[in-house]
Each structure stands twice: as structure tokens, then as C-alpha cells.
N, C-alpha and C positions, 0 to 999 in steps of 0.2 A: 526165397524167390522175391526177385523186385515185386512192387506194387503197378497195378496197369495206368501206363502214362498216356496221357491224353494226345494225341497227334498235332495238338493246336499252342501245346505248351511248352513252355521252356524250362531248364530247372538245373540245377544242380542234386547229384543223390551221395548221399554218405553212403559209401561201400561195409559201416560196420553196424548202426543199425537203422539202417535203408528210411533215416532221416532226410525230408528234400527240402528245399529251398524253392519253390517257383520265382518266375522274376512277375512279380504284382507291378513291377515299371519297367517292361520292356525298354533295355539300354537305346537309346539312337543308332547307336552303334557298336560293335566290337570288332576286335581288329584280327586276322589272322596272319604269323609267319612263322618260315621257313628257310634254307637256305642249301643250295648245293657247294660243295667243295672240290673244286679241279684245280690241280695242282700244274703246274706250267713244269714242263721240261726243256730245259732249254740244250739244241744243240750246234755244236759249234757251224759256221757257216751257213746256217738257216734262218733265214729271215724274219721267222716267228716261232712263238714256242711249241711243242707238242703237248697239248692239253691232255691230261689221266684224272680219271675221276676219281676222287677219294673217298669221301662219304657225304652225307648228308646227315644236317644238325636236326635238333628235334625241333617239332612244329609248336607253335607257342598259342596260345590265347591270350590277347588282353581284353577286358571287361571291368566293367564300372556299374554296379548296382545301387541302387535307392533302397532305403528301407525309411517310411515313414508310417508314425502312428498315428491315428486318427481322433482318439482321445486317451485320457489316463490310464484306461481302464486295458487297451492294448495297449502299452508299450513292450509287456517283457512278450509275448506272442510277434510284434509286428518288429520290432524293432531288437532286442537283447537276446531271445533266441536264436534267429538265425544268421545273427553275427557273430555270438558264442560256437556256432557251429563252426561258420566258416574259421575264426579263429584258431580251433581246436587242428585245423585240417595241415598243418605244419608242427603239430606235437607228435611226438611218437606215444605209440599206446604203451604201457608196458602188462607183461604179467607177472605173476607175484613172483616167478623166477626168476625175473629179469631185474626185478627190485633185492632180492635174495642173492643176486649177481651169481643164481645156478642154470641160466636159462642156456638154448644153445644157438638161436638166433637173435641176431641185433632187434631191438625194437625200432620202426620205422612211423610214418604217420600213415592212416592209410588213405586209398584210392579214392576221387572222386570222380563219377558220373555228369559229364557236359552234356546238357541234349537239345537241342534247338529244334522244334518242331520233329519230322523226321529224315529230316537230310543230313545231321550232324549228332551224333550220338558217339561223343567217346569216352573213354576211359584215360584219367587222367592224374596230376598230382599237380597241388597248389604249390606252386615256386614262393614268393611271395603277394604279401597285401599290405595296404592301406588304407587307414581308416580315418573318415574325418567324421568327428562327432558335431552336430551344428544344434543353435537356438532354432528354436526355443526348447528350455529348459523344466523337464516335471518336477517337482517338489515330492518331498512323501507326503501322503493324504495320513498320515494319525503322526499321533504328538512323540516327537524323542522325549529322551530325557537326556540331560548332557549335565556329566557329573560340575560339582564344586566342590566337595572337599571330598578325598579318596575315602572317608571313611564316615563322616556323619549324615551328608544329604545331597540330595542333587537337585536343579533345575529343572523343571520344567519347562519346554519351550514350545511356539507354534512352529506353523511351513517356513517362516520367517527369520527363528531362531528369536523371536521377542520371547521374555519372560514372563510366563500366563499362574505359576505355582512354585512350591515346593513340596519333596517328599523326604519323609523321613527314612534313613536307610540303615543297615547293621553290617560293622566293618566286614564282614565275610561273605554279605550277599548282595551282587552287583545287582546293579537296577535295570528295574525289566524295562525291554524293549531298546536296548543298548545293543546285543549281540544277536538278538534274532529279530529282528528290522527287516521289513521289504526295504527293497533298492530305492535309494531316496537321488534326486537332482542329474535325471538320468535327458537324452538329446529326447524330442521328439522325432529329429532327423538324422539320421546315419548314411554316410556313401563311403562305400566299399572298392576300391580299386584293386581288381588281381589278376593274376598273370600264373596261367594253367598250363603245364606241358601234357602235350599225349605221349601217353606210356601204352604199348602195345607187345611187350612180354608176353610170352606164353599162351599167346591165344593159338592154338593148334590148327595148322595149316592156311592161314589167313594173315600173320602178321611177319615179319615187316610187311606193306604196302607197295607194291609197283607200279609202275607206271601206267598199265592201264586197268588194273583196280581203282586210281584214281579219278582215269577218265567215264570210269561206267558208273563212278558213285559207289562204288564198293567198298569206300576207306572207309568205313564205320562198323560201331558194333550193331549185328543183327539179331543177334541172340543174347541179351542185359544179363546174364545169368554171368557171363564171362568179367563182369563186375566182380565176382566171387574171387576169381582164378588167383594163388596166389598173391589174395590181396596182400599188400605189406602191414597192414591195420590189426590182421586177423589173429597172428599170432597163434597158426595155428600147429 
């Protein structure tokens, strides 16, 4: 089951383990569109074409998020998590079948949950993103070590990469704090641009959307649960 969302919030939710995202900087704006397709028939002697409807394309979102840290000690919470999220949301998941290449369905990324207050709540998939990493810049807070010779010793260094030591090392055993290092020279500031389609499969009796579903505010999910529904993430 989703978690209970506040009526005042906005968010995005991970359909696999109902990971969200809040917007901490309500965008200015985001955009919404859509488009109908009438195809013109043209017949002879008639002075304009006879218009047939063909279909309608999907409805898109675009959105621009801020993610900034407020000191060191949040970066990878305010800023590296919930970009790694959205990141993730254009991978497909695999299962070990799928890796085994015994599986019987494709692995896809899965569904994410749009919710803006409670007028707009859908289910979705991230088309693409972009990401701009901006200054200022954190340093790692403890000291690397950055080898000199692959087998006798290495450097010590500060945030700065000045030389503060040396340690003596043994050809077979690399030196600590080289390969399991916290994330060192990371943005304070991250802005995310992406562009969300609604996807509305399989919601039982409710979706496609018509016309005046639209006009009564009915295009939305009422029941979050349908987040579930044949997520493509799920792999179930």
C-alpha cells in the first residue's frame, strides 16, 4: 500500500519500493501537453476537407526540480538520493531470469506516481531527464590516500589534495580508504529537468479518459493502489 499523502504536497512516488520524492522547491511552474489527430479528407469538388478523427497522442509533463543541500552533512539525503532515484526511473529492473536470459517477459523501468496536491495524481513513466550539477562544490571531509608507486607506499593527502604524509604499504594490499571512500566533490546544487508521460493501462473501467471525465476532473487516479496494476518495474 502507498504511504498517506498529504493533500498540500506534491511528489513524485517509485511504484517499486514506494520511494517519493517531495518538491522541497515548488517548481514556478510546469507545463502540461497533449494533442488531437484529424486527419483531413479531401473530396473532389468540395471546398474543404472532411475532417475524421484519428487518435490522440499522450499527454506529457514537463517539470524542472531543485534539489539543494543545506550543509555537508545532507548532501547524499537532499541532494544524491533523490536524483539517483529519479535517475534509476529510465533503467529497466531486471530479475535474475532476465539476467539468466530465462525470463518470459522483457524487463522495463518502472511506473512513476505524479501528484500535485489533489487535482492531479497520475501514473506515469519518465521519457527523459537532464541534469545540471552546479557550484558550489563539497570536498570529502577525511583524508584519501592517492597511491605513488603501485607497490611500496602511497600519499597521503588533504580536501585539497596537498601532501600532509606517507604510509607504508604491502604489494598485495591496496590502501585503505581508496575503494570504500564516502562520495568526495559532489554539487551542492542539482536541477533536474524531465518530461513524464501518463500511462493509463489497465486501470479497470476508468481508463482511456473522455471527454467528460475530463471536464468533471475525473482524469486522475482515485484509488493510488492502481500504482501497482501491472507495474512494468515489478516483474512480477
Amino acid at each position: 500500500m502507498l504511504p498517506p499523502i498529504p493533500v498540500t504536497n506534491a511528489m513524485l512516488i517509485d511504484s517499486i519500493q514506494r520511494r517519493s520524492i517531495t518538491f522541497t522547491y515548488m517548481p514556478q511552474e510546469f507545463s502540461e501537453s497533449k494533442l488531437a489527430d484529424w486527419q483531413n479528407v479531401n473530396i473532389l469538388g468540395r471546398s474543404e476537407p472532411i475532417v475524421s478523427y484519428a487518435w490522440s497522442g499522450p499527454r506529457m509533463f514537463n517539470l524542472t526540480l531543485l534539489f539543494i543541500a543545506h550543509g555537508e552533512q545532507d548532501i547524499e539525503t537532499e541532494v544524491l538520493s533523490p536524483v539517483r532515484l529519479i535517475r534509476s526511473w529510465v533503467y529497466p529492473l531486471y530479475s535474475s531470469q532476465q539476467r539468466t536470459g530465462t525470463a518470459t517477459r522483457i524487463a522495463t523501468p518502472p511506473y512513476v506516481l505524479f501528484i500535485v496536491g489533489t487535482w492531479l495524481r497520475q501514473r506515469c513513466v519518465l521519457r527523459s531527464y537532464d541534469i545540471a550539477y552546479r557550484a558550489p562544490w563539497a570536498r570529502v571531509d577525511q583524508q584519501q590516500i592517492q597511491l605513488s608507486s603501485p607497490a611500496t607506499s602511497a600519499i597521503i593527502v588533504d580536501n585539497f589534495g596537498n601532501p600532509i604524509g606517507e604510509q607504508s604499504i604491502q604489494p598485495s594490499q591496496p590502501p585503505t580508504g581508496i575503494a570504500d571512500t564516502k562520495d568526495s566533490l559532489i554539487p551542492y546544487v542539482t536541477e533536474v529537468r524531465m518530461t513524464l508521460q501518463e500511462v493509463n493501462e489497465n486501470i479497470s473501467g476508468r481508463s482511456p479518459w473522455d471527454t467528460m471525465q475530463v471536464r468533471r476532473g475525473d482524469d486522475k487516479l482515485t484509488d493510488l493502489s492502481t500504482l501497482d496494476v501491472n507495474s512494468p518495474g515489478s516483474n512480477g
